[in-house]
KESEPA-583519 format. One record per atom (N, C-alpha, C): atom name; x, y, z. Coordinates in steps of 0.001 Angstrom, whole numbers, plus 500000, padded with zeros to 6 digits. Example, Ala and Ser with C-alpha at 12.3 -4.5 7.8 and 13.67 -1.06 7.14 Angstrom:
BEGIN
REC  atom    east   north      up
REC     N  513190  494310  507800
REC    CA  512300  495500  507800
REC     C  513200  496700  507800
REC     N  512850  497750  507080
REC    CA  513670  498940  507140
REC     C  512900  500030  507870
END
This chain:
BEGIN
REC  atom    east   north      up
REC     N  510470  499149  488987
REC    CA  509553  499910  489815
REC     C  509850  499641  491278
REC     N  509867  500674  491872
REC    CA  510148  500470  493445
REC     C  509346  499769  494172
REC     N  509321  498524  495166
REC    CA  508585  497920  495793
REC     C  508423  498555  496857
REC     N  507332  498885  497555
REC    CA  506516  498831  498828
REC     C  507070  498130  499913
REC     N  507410  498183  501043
REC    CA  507810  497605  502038
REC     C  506538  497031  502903
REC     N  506148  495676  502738
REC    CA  505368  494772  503541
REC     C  505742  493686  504154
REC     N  504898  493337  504872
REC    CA  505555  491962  505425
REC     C  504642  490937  504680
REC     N  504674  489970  504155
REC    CA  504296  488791  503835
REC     C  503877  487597  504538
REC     N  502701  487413  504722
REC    CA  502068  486489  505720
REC     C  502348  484803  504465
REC     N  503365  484423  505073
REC    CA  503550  482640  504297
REC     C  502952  481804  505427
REC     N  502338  482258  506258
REC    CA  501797  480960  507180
REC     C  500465  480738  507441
REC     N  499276  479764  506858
REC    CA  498224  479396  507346
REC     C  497025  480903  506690
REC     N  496966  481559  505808
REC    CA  496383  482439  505270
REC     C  494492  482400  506160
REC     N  494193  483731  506321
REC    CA  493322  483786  507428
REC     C  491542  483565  506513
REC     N  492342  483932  505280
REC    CA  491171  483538  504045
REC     C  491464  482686  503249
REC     N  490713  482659  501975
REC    CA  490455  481663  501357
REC     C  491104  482179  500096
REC     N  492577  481823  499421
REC    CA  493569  483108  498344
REC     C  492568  483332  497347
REC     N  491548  482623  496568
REC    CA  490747  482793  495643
REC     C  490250  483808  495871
REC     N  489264  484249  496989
REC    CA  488449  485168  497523
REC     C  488666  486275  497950
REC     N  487879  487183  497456
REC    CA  487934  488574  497458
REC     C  487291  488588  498830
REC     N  487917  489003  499659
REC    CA  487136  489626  501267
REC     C  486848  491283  501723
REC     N  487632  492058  500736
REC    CA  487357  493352  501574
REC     C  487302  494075  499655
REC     N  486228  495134  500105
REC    CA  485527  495605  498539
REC     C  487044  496657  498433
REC     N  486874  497558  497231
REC    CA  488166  498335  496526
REC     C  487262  499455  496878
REC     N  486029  499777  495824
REC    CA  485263  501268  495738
REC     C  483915  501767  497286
REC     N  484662  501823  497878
REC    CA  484059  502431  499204
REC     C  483966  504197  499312
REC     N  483550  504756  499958
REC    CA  483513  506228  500102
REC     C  484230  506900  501317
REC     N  484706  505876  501668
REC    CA  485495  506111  503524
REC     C  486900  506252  503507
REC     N  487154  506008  501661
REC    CA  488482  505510  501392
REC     C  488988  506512  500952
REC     N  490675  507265  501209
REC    CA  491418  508346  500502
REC     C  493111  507365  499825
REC     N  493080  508141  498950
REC    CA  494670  507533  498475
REC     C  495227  509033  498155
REC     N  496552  508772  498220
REC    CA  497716  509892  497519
REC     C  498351  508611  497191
REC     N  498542  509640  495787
REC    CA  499628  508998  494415
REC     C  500676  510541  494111
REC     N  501492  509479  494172
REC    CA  502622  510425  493514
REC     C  502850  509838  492109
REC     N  503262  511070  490901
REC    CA  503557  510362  489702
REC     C  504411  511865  489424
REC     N  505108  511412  488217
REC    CA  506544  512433  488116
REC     C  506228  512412  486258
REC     N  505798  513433  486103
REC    CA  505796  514381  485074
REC     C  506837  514479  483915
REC     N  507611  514040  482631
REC    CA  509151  514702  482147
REC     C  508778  516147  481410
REC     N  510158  516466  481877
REC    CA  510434  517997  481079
REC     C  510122  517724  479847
REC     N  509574  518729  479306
REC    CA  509515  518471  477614
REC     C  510715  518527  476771
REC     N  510975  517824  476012
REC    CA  512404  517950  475341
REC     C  513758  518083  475514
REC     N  513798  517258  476834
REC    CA  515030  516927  477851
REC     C  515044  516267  478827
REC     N  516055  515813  479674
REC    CA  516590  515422  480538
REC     C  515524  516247  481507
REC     N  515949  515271  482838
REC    CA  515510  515548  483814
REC     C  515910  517618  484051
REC     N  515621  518087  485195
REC    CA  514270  517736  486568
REC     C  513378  517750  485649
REC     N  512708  516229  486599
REC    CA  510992  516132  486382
REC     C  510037  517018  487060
REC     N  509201  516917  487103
REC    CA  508158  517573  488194
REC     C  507305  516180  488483
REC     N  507574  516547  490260
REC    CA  506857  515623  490907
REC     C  505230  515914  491446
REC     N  504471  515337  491239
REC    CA  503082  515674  491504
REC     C  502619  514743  492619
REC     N  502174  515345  493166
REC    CA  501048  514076  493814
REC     C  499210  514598  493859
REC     N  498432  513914  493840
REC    CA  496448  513923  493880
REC     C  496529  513167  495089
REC     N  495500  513262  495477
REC    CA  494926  512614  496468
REC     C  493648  512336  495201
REC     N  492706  511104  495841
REC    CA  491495  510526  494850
REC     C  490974  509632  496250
REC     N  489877  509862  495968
REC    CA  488474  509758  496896
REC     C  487078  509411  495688
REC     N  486631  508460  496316
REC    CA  485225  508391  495889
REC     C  484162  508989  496458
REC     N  483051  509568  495757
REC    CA  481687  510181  496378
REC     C  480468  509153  495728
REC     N  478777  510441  495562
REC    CA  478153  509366  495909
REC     C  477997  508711  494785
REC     N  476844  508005  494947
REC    CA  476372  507320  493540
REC     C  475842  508154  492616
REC     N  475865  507476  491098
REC    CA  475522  508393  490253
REC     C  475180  507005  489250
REC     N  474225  507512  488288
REC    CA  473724  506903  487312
REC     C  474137  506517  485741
REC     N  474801  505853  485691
REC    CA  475554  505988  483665
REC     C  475302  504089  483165
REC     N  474888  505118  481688
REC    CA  474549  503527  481218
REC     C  474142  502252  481759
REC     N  473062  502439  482146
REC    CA  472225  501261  482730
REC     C  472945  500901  484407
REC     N  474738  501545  484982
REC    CA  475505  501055  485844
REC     C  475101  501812  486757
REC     N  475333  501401  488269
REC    CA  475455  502394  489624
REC     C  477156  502430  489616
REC     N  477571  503620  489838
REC    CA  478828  504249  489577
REC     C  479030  504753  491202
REC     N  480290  504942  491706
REC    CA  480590  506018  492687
REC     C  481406  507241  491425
REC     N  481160  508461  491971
REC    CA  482275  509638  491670
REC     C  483701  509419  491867
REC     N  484318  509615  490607
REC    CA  486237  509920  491562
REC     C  486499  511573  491438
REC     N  486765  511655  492080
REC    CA  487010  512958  492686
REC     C  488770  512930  492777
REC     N  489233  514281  492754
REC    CA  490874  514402  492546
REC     C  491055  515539  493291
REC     N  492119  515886  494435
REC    CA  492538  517117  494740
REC     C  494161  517197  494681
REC     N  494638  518556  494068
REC    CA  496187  517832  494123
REC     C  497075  518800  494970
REC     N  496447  519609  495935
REC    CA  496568  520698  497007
REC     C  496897  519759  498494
REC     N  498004  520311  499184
REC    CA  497864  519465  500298
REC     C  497441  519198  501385
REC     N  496117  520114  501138
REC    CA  495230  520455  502061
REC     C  494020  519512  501530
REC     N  493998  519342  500362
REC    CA  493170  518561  499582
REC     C  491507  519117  499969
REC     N  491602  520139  499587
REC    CA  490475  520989  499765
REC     C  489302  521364  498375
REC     N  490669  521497  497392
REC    CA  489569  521797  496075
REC     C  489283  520380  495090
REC     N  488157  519885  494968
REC    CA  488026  518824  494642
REC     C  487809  518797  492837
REC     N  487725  518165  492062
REC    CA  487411  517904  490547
REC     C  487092  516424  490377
REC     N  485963  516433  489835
REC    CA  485413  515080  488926
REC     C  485887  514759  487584
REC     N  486588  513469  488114
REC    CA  487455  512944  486645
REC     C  486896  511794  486178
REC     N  486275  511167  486820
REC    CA  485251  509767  486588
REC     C  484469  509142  486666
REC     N  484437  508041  486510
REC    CA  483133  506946  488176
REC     C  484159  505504  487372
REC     N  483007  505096  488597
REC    CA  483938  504134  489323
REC     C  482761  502818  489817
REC     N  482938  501748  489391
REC    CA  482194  500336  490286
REC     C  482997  499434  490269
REC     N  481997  498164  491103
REC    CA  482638  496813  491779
REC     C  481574  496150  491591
REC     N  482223  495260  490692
REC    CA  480616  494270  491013
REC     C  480950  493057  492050
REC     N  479754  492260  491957
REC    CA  480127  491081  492842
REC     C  481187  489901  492446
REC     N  481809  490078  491567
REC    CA  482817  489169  491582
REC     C  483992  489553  491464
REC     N  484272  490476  492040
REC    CA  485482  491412  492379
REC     C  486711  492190  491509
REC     N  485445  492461  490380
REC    CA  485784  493126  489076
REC     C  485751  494913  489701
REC     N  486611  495565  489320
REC    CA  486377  497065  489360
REC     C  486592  497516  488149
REC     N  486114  498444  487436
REC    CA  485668  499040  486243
REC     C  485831  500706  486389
REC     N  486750  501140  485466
REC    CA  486698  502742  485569
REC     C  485829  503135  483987
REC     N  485652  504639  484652
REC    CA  485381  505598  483235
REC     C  484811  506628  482942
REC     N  486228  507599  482498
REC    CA  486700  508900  482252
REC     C  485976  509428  481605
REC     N  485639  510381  481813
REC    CA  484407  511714  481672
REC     C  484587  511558  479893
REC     N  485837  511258  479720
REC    CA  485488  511731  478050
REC     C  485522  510031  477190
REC     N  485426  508760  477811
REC    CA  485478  507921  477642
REC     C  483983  507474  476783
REC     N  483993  506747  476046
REC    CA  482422  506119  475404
REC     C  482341  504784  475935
REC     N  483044  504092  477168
REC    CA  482529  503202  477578
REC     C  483673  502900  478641
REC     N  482883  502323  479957
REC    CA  483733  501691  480686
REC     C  485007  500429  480303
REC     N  486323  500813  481279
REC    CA  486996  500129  481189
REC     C  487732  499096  482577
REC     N  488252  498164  482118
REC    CA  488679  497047  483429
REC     C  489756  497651  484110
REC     N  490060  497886  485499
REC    CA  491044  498035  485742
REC     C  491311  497296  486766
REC     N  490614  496328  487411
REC    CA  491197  495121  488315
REC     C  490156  494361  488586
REC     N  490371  493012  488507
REC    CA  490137  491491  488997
REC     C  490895  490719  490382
REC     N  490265  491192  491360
REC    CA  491214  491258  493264
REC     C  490168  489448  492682
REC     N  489753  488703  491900
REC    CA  489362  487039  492334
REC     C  490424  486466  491313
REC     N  491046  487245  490129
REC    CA  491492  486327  489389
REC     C  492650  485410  490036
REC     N  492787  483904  489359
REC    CA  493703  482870  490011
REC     C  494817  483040  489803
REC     N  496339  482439  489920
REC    CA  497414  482499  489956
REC     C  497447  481338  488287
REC     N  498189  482337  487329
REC    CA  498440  481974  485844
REC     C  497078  482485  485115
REC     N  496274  483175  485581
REC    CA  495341  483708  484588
REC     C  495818  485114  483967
REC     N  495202  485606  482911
REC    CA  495787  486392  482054
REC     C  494662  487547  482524
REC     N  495094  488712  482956
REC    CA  494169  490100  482791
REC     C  494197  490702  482567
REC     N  493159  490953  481394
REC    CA  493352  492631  480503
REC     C  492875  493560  481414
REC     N  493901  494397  481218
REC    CA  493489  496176  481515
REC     C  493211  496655  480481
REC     N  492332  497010  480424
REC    CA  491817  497998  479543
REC     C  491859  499360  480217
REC     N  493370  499999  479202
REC    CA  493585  501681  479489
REC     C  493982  501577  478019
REC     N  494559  503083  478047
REC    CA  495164  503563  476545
REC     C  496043  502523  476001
REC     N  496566  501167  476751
REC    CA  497085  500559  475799
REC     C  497215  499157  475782
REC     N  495953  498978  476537
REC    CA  495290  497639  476684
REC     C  496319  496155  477206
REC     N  496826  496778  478441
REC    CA  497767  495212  478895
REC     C  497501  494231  479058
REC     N  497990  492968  478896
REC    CA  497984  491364  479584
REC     C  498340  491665  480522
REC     N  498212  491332  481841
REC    CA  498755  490972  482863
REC     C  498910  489452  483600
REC     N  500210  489071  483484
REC    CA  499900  487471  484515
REC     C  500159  487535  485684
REC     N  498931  486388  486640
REC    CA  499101  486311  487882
REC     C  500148  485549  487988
REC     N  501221  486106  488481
REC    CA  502421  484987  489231
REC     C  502032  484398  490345
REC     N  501965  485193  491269
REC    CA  501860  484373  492806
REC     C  500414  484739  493060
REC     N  500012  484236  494830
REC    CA  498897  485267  495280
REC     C  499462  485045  496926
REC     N  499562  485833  497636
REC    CA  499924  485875  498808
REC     C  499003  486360  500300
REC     N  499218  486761  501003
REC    CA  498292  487954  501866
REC     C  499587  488792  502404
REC     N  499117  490095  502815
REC    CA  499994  490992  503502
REC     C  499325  491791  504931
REC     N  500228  492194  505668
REC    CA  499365  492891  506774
REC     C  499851  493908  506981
REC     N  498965  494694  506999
REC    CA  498727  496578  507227
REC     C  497987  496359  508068
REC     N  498419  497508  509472
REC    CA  497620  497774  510380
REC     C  496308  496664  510792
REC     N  496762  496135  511502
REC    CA  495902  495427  512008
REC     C  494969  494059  510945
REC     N  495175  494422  509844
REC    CA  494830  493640  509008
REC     C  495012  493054  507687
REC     N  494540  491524  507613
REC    CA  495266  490844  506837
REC     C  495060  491247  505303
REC     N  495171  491290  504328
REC    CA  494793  491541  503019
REC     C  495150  490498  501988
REC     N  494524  490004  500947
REC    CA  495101  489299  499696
REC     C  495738  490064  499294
REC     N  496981  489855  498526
REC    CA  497895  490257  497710
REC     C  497986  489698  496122
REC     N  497888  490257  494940
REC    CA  498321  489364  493232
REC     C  499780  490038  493459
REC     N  500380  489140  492871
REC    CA  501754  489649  491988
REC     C  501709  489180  491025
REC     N  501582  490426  489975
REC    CA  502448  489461  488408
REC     C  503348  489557  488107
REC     N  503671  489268  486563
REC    CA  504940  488981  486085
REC     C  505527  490064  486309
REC     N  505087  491293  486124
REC    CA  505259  492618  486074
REC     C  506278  492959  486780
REC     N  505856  492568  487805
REC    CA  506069  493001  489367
REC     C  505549  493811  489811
REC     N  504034  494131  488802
REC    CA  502930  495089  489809
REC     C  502318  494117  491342
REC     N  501860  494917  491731
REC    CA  501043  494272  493262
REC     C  499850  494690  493316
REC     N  498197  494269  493647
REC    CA  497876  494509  494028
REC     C  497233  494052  495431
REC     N  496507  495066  496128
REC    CA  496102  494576  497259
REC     C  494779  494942  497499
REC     N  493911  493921  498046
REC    CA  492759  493858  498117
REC     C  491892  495075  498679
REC     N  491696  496258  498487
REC    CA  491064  497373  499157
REC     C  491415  498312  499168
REC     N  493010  498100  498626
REC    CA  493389  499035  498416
REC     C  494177  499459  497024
REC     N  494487  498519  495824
REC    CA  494873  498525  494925
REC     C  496437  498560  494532
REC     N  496794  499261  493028
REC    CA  497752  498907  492765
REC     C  499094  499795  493641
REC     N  500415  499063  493890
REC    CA  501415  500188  494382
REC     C  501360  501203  493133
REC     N  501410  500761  492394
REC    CA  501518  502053  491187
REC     C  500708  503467  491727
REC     N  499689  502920  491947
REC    CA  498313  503922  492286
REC     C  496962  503634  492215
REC     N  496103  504140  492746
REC    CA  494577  503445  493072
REC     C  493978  503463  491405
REC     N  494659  504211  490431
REC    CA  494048  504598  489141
REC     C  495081  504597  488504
REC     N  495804  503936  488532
REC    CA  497507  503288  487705
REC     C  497795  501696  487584
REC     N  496402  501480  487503
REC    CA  496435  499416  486952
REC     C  497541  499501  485933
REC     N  498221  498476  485522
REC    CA  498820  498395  484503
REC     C  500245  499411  484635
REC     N  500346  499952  484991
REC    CA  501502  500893  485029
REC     C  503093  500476  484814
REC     N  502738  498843  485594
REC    CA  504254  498560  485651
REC     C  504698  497971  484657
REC     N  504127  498139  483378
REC    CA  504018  498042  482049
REC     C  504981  498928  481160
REC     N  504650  499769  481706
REC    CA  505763  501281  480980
REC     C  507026  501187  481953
REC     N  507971  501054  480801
REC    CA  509669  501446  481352
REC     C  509719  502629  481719
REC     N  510295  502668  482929
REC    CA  510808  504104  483908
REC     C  509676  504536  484279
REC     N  508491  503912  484752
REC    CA  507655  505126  485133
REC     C  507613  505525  486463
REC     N  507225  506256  487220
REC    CA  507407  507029  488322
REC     C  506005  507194  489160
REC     N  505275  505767  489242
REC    CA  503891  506475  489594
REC     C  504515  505760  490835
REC     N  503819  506244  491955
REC    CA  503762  505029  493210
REC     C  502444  505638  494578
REC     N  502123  504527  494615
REC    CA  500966  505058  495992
REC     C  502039  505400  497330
REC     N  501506  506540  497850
REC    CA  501850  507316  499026
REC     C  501830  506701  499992
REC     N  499882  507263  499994
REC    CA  499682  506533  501498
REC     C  498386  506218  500822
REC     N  497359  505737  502077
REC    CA  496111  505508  501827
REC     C  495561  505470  503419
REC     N  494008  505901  503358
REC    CA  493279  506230  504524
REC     C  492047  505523  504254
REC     N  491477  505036  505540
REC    CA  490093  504584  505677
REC     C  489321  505419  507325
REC     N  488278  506161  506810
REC    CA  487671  506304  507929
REC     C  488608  507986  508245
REC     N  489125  508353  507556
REC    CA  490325  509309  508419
REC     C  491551  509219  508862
REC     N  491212  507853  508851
REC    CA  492619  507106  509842
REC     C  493819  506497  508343
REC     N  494819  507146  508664
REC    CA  496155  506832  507628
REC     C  496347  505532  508474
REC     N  496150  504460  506802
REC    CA  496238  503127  507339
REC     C  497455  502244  506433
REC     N  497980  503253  505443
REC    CA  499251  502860  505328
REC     C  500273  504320  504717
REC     N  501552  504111  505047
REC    CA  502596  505157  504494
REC     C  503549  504050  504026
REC     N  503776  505075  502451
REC    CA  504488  504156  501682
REC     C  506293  504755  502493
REC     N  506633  503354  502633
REC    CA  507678  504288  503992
REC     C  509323  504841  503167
REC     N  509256  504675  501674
REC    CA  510446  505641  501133
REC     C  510349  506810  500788
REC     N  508748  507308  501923
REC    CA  508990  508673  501432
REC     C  508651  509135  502932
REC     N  508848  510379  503357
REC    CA  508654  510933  504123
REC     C  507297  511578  504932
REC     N  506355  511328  503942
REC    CA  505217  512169  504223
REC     C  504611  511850  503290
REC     N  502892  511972  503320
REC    CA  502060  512167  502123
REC     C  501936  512878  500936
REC     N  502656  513877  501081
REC    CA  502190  514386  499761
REC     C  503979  514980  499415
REC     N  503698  515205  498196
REC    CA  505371  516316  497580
REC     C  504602  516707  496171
REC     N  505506  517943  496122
REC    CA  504876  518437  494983
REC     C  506321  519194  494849
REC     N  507342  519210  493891
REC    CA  508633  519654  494054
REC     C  508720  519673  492553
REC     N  510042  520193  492013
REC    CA  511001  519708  490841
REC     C  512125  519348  491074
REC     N  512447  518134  490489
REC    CA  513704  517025  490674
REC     C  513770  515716  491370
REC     N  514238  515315  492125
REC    CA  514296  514104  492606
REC     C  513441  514116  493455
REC     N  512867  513519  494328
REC    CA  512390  513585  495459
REC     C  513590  513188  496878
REC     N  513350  513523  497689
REC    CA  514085  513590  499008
REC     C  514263  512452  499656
REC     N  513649  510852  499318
REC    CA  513638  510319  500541
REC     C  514648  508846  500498
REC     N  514026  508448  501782
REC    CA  515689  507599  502082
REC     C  515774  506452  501467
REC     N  516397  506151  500116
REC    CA  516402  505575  499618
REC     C  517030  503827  499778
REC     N  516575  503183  500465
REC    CA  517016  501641  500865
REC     C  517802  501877  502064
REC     N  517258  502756  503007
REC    CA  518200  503018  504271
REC     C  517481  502314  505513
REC     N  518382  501485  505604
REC    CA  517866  500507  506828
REC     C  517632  500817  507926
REC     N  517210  501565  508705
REC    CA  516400  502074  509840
REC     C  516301  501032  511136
REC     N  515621  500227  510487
REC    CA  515897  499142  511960
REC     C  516384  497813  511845
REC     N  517316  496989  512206
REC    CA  517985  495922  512612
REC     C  517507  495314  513619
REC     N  517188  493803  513983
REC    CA  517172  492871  514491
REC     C  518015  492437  515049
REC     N  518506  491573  516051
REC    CA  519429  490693  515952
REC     C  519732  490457  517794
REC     N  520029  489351  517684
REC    CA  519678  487683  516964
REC     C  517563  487933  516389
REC     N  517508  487243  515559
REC    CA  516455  486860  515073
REC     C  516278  485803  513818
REC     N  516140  484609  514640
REC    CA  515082  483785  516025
REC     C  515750  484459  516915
REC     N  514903  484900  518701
REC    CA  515393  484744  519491
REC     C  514882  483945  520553
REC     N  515466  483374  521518
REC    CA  514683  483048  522797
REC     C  514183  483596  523841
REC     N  515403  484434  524497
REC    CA  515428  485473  525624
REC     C  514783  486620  525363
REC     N  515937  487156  524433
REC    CA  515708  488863  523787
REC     C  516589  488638  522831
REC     N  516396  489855  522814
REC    CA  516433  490635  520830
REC     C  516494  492311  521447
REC     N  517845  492444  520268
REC    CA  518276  493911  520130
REC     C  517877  494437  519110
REC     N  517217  495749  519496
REC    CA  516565  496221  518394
REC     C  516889  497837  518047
REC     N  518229  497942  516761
REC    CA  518892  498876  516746
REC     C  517991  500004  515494
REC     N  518050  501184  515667
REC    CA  517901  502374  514634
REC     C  518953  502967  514347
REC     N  518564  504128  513282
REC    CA  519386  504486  511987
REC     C  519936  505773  512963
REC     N  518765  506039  514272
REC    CA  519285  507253  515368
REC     C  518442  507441  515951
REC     N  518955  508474  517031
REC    CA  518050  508539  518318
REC     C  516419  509178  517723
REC     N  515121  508726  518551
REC    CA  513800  509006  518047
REC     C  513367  509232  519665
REC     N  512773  510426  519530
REC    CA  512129  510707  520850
REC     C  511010  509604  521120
REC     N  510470  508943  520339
REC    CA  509342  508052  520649
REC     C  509801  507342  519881
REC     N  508993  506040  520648
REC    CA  509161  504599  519994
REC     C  508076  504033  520568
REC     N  507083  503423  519448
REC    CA  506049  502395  520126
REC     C  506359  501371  519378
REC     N  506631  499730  519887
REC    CA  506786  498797  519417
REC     C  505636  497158  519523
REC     N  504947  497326  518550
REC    CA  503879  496134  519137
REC     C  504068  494978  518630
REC     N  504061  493485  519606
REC    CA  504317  492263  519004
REC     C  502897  491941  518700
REC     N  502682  491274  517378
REC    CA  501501  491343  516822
REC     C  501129  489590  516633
REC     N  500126  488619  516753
REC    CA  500761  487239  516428
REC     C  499728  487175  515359
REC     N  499562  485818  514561
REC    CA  499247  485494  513001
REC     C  497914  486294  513076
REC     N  497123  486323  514182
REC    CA  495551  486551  513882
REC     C  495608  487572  513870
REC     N  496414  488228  514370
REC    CA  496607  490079  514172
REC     C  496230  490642  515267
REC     N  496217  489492  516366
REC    CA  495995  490024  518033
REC     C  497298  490799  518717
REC     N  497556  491606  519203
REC    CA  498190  492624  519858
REC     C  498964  492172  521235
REC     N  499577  491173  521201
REC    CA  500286  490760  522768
REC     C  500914  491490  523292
REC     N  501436  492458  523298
REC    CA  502804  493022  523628
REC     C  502399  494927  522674
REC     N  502493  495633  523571
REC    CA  502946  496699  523473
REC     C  503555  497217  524021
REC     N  504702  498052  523495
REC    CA  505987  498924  524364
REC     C  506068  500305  523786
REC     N  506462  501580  525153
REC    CA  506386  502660  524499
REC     C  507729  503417  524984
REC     N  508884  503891  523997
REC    CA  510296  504329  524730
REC     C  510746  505634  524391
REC     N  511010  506086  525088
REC    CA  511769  507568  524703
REC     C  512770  507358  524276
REC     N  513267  508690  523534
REC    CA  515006  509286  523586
REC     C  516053  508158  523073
REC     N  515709  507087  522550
REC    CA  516378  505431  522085
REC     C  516529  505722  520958
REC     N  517887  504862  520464
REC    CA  518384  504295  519408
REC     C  518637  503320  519495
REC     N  518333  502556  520633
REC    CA  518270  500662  520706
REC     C  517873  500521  522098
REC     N  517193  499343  521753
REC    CA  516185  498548  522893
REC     C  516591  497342  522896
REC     N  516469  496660  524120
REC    CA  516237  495212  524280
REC     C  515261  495101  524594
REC     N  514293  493983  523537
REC    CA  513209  493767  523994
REC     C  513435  492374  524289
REC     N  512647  492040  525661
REC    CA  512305  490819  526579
REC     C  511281  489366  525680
REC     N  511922  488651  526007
REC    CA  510541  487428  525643
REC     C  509057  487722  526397
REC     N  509512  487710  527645
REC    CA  508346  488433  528507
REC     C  507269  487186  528681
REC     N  507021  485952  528366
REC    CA  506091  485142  528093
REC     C  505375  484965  527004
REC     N  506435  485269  525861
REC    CA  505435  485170  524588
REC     C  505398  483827  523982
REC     N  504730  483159  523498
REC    CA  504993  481478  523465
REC     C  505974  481528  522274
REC     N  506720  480256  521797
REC    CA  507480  479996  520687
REC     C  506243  480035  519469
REC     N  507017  480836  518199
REC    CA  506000  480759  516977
REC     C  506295  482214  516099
REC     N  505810  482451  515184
REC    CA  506159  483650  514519
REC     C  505726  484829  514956
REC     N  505605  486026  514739
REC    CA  505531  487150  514882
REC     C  505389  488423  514355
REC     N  504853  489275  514192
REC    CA  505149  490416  513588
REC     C  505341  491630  514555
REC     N  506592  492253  513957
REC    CA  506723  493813  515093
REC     C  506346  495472  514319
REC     N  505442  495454  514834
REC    CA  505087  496766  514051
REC     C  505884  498129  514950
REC     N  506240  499101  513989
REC    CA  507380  499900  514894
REC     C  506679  501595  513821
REC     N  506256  502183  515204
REC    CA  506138  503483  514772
REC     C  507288  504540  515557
REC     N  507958  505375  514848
REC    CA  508526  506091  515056
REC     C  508570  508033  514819
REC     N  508699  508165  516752
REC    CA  508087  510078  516291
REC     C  506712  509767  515780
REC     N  505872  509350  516511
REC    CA  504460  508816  515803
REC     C  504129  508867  514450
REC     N  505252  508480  513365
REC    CA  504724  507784  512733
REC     C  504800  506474  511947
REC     N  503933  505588  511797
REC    CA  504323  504077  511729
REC     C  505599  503740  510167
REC     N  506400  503289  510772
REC    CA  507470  503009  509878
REC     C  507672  501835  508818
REC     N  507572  500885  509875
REC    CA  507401  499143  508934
REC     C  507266  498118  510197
REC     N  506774  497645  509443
REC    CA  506327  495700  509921
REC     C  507470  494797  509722
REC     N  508188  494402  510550
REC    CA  509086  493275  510329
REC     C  508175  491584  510817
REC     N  508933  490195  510405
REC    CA  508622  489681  511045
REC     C  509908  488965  512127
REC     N  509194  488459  513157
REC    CA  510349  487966  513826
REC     C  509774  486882  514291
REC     N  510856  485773  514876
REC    CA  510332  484590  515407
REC     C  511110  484333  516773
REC     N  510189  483284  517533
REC    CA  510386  483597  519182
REC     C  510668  481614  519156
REC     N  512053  481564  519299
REC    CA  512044  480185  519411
REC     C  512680  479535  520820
REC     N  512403  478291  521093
REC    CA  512740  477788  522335
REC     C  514608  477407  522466
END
């Protein structure tokens, strides 16, 4: 399964890894999932799909307070359909269940520990083990991270890479689900960056740049400066040095570039993160380090 491009916070974690800090089922929240369809009774082209899925309000089932899931798969995401509900309780259990379902099912534990075993309960009821637990940072903020054996991920608020409603996924050989993007508030607060855009809806492969390295470092450690090369010229470039707490030291904004030198400028020795949007839109998080 294709991994997600994040940066990995290994230093001094801003929470507590046990603890769930930011809820999953909110109403402020949008995801696009892409998942790829097979031809019936052959070989590829697949058909590629993508939904967008949003929660609405509360609703009442079996003794539970539920939110709505709601699905649009237009890329205007205008016509909506009810496929579920959806809760969180307080110990950072989320629970789905499908209109034609006779009882809720598990689809993530954002408290379970590193070596505990978690069932999903979907059509084919997985183990999952916690391998690691990490944090990651998106936009401005820090998140817990699980990895299991799998090599599924999830992330605290925002769920699995598979998809916000694809627990377990990385279970099935060859499958093709993967989260897009995801929004809070309106605001696109992550793009899954091997694809081009939010949504596709095509037959056959999809289009995008597959392990194409875009930006280079180097030297990194630096002291002075650091060259910072692209894949080609981008009418815009905003580049922000970000430090562990997720405070903003350094912003830079460049035209018409395919490489920059960026300055030490007074940034103290210590780690770093460079967040780099390009043609306004945000690309990836590297980290870098500023040594004496």
């Amino acid at each position: 399964m294709k991994k997600l491009i994040l940066i990995v916070l290994l230093f001094s974690p801003l929470f507590s890894i046990g603890q769930q800090t930011e809820k999953l089922v909110d109403t402020t929240k949008l995801w696009s999932h892409l998942y790829m369809t097979p031809s019936l009774g052959g070989p590829p082209p697949h058909t590629m799909i993508t939904d967008y899925i949003k929660f609405s309000s509360d609703t009442l089932a079996s003794f539970n307070h539920y939110k709505k899931v709601l699905i649009a798969s237009d890329s205007n995401h205008i016509s909506w359909s009810l496929i579920g509900l959806i809760r969180e309780d307080t110990t950072g259990k989320v629970y789905y269940k499908g209109l034609q379902d006779m009882s809720e099912r598990l689809f993530y534990n954002f408290n379970a520990q590193v070596g505990d075993t978690v069932l999903i309960i979907n059509n084919l009821n997985f183990k999952m083990v916690v391998d690691s637990i990490d944090s990651v940072y998106i936009y401005d903020k820090f998140r817990k991270r699980l990895i299991f054996q799998t090599q599924e991920m999830w992330i605290e608020g925002i769920g699995s890479f598979c998809g916000i409603l694809q627990s377990g996924r990385s279970f099935i050989v060859g499958t093709s689900d993967y989260l897009l993007c995801y929004y809070e508030n309106a605001n696109l607060e992550y793009n899954n960056p091997n694809y081009l855009n939010c949504y596709y809806n095509n037959v056959g492969v999809p289009e995008f740049e597959k392990n194409k390295k875009r930006i280079t470092i180097s030297p990194n450690p630096f002291s002075t400066s650091t060259a910072i090369s692209f894949d080609k010229t981008y009418q815009t470039l905003d580049l922000s040095i970000i430090d562990l707490q997720g405070k903003i030291i350094q912003q830079k904004f460049y035209h018409d570039s395919n490489k920059i030198n960026l300055d030490r400028a007074g940034i103290a020795t210590g780690f770093y993160f460079l967040r780099v949007s390009l043609d306004g839109k945000y690309v990836e998080t590297k980290k870098v380090v500023v040594a004496d």
